[in-house]
DRENTORBA-434947 format. One record per residue: y, x, z of N, C-alpha, C, O, CB in turn. Coordinates in Angstrom, 3 decimals. Glycine has a CB too. Example, Ala and Ser with C-alpha at 12.3 -4.5 7.8 and 13.67 -1.06 7.14 Angstrom:
% DRENTORBA-434947
[[-5.690,13.190,7.800],[-4.500,12.300,7.800],[-3.300,13.200,7.800],[-3.319,14.236,8.465],[-4.473,11.308,9.046]]
[[-2.250,12.850,7.080],[-1.060,13.670,7.140],[0.030,12.900,7.870],[1.138,13.409,8.039],[-0.598,14.084,5.725]]
This chain:
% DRENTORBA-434947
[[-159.810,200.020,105.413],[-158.618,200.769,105.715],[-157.598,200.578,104.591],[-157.963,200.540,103.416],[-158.949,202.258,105.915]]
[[-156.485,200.473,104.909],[-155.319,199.867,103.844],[-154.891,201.046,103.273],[-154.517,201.849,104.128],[-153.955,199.007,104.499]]
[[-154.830,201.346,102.411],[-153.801,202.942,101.896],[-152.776,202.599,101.685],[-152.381,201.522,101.237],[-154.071,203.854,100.559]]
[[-151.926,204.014,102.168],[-150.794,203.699,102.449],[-149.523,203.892,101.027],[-149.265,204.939,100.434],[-150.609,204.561,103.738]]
[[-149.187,203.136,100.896],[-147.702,202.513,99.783],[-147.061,203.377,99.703],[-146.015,203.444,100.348],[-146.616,201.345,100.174]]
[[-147.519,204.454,98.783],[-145.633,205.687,98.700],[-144.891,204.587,98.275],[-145.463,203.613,97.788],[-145.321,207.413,97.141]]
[[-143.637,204.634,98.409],[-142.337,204.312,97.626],[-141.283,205.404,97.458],[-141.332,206.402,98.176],[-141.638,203.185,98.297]]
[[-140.589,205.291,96.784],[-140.076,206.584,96.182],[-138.623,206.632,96.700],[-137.941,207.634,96.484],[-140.163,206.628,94.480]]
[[-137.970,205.218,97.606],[-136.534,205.400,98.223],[-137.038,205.725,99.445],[-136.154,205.900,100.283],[-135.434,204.124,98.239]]
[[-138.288,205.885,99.884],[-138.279,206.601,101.341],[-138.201,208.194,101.002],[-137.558,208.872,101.803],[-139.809,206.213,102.328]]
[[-138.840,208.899,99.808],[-138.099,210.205,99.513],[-136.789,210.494,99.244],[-136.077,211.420,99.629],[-138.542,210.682,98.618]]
[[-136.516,209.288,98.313],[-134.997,209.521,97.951],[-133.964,209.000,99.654],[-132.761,209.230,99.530],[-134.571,208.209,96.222]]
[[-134.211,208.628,100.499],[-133.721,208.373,101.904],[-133.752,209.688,102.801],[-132.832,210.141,103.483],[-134.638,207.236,102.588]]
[[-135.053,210.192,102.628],[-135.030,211.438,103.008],[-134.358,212.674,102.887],[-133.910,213.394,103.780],[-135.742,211.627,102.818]]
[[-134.348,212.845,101.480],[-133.426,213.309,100.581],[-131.872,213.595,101.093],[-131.222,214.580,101.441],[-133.454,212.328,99.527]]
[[-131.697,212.473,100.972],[-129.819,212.570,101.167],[-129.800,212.976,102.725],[-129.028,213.810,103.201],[-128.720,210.702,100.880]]
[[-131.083,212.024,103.672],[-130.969,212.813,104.964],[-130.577,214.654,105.200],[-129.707,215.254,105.832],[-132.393,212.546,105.513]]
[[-131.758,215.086,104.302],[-131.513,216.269,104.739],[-130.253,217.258,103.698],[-130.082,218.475,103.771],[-133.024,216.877,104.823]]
[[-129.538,216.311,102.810],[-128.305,217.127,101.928],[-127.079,216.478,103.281],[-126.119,216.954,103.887],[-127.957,216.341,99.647]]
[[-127.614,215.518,103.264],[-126.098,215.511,104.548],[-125.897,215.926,105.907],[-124.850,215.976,106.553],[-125.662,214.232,104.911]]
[[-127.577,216.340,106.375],[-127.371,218.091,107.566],[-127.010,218.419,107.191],[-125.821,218.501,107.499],[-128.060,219.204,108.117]]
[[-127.592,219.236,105.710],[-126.953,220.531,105.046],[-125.714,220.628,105.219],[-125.184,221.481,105.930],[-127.092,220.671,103.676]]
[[-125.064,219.656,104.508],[-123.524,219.639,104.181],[-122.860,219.836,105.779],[-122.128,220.796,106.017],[-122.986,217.962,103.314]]
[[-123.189,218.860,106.787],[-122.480,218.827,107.851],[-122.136,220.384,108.840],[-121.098,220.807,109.350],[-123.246,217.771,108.570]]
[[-123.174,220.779,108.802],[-123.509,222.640,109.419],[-123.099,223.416,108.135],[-123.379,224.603,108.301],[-125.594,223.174,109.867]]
[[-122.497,223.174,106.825],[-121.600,224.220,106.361],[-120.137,224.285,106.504],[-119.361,225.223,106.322],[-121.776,224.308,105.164]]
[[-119.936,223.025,106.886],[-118.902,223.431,107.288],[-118.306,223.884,108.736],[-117.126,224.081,109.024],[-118.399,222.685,106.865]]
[[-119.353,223.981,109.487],[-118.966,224.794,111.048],[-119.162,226.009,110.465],[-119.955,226.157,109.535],[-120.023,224.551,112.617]]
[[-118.284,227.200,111.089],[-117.945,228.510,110.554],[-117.001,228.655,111.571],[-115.938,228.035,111.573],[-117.440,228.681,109.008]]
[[-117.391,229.567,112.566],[-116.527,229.862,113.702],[-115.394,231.178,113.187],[-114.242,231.409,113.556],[-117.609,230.328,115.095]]
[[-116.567,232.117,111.865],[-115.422,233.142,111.635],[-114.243,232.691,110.822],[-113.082,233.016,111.070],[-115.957,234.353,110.938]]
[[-114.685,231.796,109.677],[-113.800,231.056,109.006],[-112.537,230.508,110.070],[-111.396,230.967,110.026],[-114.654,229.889,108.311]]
[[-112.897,229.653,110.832],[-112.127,228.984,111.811],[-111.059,229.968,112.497],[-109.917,229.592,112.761],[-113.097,228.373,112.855]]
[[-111.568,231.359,112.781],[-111.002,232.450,113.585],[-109.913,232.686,112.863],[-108.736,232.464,113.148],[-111.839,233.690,113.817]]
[[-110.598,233.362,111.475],[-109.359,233.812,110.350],[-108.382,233.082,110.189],[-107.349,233.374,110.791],[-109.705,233.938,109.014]]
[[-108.422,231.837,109.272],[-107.564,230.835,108.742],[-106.687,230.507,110.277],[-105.682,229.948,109.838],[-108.550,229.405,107.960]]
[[-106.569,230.539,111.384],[-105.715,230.424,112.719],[-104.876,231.585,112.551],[-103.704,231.644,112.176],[-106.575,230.469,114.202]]
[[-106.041,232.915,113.047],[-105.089,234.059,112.789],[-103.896,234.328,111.502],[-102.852,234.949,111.703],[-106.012,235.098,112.692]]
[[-104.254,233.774,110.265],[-103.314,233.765,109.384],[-102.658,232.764,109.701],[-101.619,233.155,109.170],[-103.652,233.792,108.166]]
[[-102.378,231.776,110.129],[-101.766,230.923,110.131],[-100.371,230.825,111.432],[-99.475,230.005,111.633],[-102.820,230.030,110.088]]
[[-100.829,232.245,112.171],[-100.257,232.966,113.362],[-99.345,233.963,112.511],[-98.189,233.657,112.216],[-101.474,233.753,114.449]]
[[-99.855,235.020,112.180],[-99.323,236.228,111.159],[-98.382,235.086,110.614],[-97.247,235.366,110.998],[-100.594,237.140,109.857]]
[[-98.372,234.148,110.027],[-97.847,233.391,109.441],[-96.435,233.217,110.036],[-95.387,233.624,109.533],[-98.633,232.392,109.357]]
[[-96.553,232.691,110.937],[-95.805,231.852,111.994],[-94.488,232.960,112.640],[-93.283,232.713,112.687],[-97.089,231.306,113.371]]
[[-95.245,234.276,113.111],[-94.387,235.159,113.438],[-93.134,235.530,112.122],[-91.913,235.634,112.242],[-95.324,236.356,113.875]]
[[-93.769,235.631,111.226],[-92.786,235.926,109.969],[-91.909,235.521,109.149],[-91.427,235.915,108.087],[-93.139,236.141,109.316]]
[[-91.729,234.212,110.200],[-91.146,233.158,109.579],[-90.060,232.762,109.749],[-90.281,232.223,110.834],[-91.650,232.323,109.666]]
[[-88.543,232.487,109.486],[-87.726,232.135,110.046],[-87.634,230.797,110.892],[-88.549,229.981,110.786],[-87.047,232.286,109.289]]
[[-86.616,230.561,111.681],[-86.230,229.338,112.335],[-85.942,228.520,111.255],[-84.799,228.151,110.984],[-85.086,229.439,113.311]]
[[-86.898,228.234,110.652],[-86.296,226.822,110.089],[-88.017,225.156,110.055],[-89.008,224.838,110.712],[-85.543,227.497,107.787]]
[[-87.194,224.681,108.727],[-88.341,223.571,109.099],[-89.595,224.064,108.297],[-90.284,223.081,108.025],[-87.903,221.867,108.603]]
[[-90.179,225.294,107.788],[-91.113,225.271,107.572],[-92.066,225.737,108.523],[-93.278,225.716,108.311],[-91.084,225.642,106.668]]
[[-91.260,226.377,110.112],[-91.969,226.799,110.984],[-92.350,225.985,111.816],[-93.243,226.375,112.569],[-91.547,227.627,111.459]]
[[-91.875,224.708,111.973],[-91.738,223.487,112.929],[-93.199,223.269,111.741],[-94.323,223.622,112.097],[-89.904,222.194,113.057]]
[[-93.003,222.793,110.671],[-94.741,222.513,110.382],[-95.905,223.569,110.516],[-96.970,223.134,110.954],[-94.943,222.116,108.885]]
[[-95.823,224.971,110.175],[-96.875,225.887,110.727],[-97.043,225.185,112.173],[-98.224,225.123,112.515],[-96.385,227.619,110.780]]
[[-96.319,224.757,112.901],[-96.502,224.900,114.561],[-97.257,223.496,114.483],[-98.226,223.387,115.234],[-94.847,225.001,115.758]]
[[-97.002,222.625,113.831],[-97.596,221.604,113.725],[-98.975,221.394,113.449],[-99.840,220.791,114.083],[-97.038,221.126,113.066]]
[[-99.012,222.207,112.042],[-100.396,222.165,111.509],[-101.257,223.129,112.631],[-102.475,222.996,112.756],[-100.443,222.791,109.800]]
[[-100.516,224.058,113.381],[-101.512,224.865,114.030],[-102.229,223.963,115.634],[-103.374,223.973,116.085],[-100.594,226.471,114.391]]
[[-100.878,223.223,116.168],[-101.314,222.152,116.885],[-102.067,221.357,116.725],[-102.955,221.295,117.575],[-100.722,221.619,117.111]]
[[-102.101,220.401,115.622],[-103.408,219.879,114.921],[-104.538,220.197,115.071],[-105.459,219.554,115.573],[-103.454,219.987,113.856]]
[[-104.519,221.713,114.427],[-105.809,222.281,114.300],[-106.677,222.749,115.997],[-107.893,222.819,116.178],[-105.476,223.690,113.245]]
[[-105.763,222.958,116.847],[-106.278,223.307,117.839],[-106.605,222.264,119.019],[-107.235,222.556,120.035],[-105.552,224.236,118.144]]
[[-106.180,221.256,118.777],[-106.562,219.729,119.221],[-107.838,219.724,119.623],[-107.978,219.639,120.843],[-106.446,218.623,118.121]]
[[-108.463,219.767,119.211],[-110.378,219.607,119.708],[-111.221,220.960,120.472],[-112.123,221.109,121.296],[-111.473,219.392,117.990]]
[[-110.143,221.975,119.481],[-110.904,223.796,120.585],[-110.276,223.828,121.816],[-110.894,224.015,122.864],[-110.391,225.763,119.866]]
[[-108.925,223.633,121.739],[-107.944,224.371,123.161],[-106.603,223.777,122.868],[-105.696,224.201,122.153],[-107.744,226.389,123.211]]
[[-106.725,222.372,123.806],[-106.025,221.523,124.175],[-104.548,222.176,124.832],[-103.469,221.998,124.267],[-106.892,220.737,125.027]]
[[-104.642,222.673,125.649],[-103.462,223.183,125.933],[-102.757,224.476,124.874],[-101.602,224.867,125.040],[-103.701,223.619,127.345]]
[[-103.513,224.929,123.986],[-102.786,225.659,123.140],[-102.120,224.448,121.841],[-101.169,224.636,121.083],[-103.881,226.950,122.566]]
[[-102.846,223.451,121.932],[-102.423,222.298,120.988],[-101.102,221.998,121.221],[-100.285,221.870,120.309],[-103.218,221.020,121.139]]
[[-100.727,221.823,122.910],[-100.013,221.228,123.225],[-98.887,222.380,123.948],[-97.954,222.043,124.676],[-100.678,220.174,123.883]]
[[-99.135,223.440,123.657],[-97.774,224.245,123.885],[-97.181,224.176,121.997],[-95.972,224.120,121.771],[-98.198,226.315,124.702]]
[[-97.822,224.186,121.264],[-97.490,224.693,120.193],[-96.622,223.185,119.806],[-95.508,222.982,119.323],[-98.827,225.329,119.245]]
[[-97.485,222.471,120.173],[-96.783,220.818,119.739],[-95.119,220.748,120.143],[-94.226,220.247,119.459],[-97.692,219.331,120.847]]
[[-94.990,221.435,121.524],[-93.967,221.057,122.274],[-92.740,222.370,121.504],[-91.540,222.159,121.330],[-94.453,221.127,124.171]]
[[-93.355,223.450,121.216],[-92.253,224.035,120.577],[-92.217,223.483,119.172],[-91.423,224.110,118.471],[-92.330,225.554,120.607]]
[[-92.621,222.843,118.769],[-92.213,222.158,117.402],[-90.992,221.140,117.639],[-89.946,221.182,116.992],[-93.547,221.289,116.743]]
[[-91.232,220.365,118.500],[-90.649,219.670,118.790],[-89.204,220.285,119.585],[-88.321,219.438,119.449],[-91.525,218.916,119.320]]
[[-88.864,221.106,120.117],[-88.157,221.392,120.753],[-86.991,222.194,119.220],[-85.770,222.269,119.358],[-88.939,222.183,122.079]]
[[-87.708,222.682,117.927],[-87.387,223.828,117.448],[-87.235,222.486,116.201],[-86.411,222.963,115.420],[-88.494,225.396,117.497]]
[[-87.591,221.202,115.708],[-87.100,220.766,115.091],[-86.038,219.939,115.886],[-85.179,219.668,115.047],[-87.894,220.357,114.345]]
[[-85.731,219.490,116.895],[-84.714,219.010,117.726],[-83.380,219.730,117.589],[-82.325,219.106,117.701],[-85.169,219.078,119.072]]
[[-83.415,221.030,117.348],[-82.215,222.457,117.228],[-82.351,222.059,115.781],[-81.283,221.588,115.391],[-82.691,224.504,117.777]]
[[-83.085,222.072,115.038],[-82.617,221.986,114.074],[-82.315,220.603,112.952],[-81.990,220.706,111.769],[-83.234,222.821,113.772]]
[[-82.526,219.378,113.700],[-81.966,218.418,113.084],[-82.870,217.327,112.702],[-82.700,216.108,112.706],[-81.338,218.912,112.079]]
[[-84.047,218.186,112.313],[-84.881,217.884,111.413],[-86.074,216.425,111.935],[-87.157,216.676,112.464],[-85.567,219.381,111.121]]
[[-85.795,215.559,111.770],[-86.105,214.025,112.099],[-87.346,213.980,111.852],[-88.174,213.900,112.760],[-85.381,212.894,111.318]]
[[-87.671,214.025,110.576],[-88.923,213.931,110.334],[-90.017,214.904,111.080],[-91.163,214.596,111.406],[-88.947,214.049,109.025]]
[[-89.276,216.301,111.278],[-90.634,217.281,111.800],[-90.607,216.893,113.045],[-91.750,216.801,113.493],[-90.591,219.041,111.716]]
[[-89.610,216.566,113.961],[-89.525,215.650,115.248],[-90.523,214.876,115.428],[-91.191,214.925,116.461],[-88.452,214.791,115.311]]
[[-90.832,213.841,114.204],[-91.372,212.570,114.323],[-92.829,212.919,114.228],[-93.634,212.347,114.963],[-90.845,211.528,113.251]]
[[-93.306,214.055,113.144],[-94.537,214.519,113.056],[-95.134,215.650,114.030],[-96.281,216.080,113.908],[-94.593,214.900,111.828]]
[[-94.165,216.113,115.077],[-94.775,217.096,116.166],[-94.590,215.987,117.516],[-94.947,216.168,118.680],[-93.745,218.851,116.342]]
[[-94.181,215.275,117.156],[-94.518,213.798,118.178],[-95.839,213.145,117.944],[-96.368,212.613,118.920],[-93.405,212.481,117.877]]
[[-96.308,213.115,117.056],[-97.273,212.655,117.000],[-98.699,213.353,116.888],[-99.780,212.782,117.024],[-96.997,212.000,116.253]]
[[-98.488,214.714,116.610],[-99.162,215.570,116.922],[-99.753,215.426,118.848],[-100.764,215.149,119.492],[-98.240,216.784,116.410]]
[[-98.040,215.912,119.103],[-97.994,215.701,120.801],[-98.846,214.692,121.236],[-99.796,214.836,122.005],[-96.565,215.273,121.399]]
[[-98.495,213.748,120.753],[-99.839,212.634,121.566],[-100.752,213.024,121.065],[-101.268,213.789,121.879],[-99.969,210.965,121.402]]
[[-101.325,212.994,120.197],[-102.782,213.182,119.827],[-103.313,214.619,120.565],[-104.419,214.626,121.105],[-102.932,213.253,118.057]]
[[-102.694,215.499,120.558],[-102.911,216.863,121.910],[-103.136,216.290,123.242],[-103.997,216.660,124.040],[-101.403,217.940,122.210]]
[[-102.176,215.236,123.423],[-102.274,214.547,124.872],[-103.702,213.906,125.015],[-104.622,213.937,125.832],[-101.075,213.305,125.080]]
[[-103.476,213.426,124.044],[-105.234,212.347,123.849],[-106.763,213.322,123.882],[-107.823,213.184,124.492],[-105.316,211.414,121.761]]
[[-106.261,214.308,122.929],[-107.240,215.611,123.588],[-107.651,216.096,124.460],[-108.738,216.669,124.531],[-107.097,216.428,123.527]]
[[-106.466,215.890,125.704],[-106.752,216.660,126.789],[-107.115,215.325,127.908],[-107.776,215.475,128.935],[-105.372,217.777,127.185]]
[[-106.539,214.062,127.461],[-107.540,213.013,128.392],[-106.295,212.575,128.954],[-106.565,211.518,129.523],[-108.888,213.659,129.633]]
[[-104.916,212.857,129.116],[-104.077,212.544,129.651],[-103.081,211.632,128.577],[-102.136,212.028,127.894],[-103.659,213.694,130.273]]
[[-103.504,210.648,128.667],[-102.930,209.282,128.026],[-101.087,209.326,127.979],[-100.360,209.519,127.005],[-103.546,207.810,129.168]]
[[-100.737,209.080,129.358],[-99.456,209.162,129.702],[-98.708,210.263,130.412],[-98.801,210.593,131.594],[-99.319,208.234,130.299]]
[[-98.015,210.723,129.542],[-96.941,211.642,129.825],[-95.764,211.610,129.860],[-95.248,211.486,128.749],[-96.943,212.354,129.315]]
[[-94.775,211.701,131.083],[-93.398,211.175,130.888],[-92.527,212.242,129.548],[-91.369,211.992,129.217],[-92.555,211.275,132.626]]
C-alpha cells in the first residue's frame, strides 16, 4: 500500500480556498445594503437642484442595477432629465451610461 504524500500547497490551496468564502459572504449584508440606500435617499431629498443631485441619482441608479431594475432605471432617467435642465454635460453623459447599464439589467438591450 503506497502512503499517501502530504504536501503542504494542498493546505496552503485550501487555505486561501476557505479565506476567499470567508471574504466573499462578508461582504453580503442586506442590513448594511438597506441603510447606506436609505441614507443615500434622506440624502437626495435634501438636496438642492443642482449637479450634486444628478450624481446621488446616479450613484443610487448604479447601486440598484442588480436588486430592482426598474428603480435603477427611473432614477437613471431623472438624472438625466435634471442634468439636461441644468446644463451639465458630463452628469448627462454619466446618467447615460448608467441608463444603459440599467437597460442591460433589465435584459432590454434596445431602447429608443
Amino acid at each position: 500500500m503506497k502512503r499517501f504524500d502530504f504536501k503542504p500547497y494542498y493546505m496552503l490551496k485550501s487555505l486561501l480556498l476557505i479565506i476567499l468564502f470567508c471574504q466573499f459572504f462578508s461582504f453580503i449584508d442586506a442590513q448594511t445594503f438597506a441603510e447606506y440606500h436609505d441614507s443615500l435617499q434622506r440624502t437626495l431629498s435634501k438636496t438642492k437642484d443642482d449637479t450634486s443631485k444628478v450624481l446621488l441619482m446616479i450613484q443610487l441608479s448604479g447601486n440598484y442595477t442588480i436588486y430592482q431594475v426598474d428603480t435603477s432605471i427611473r432614477y437613471a432617467q431623472r438624472a438625466i432629465s435634471l442634468a439636461r435642465q441644468l446644463n451639465y454635460k458630463r452628469g448627462e453623459a454619466k446618467a447615460m451610461y448608467v441608463y444603459g447599464y440599467a437597460l442591460w439589467g433589465s435584459g432590454n438591450m434596445i431602447k429608443p
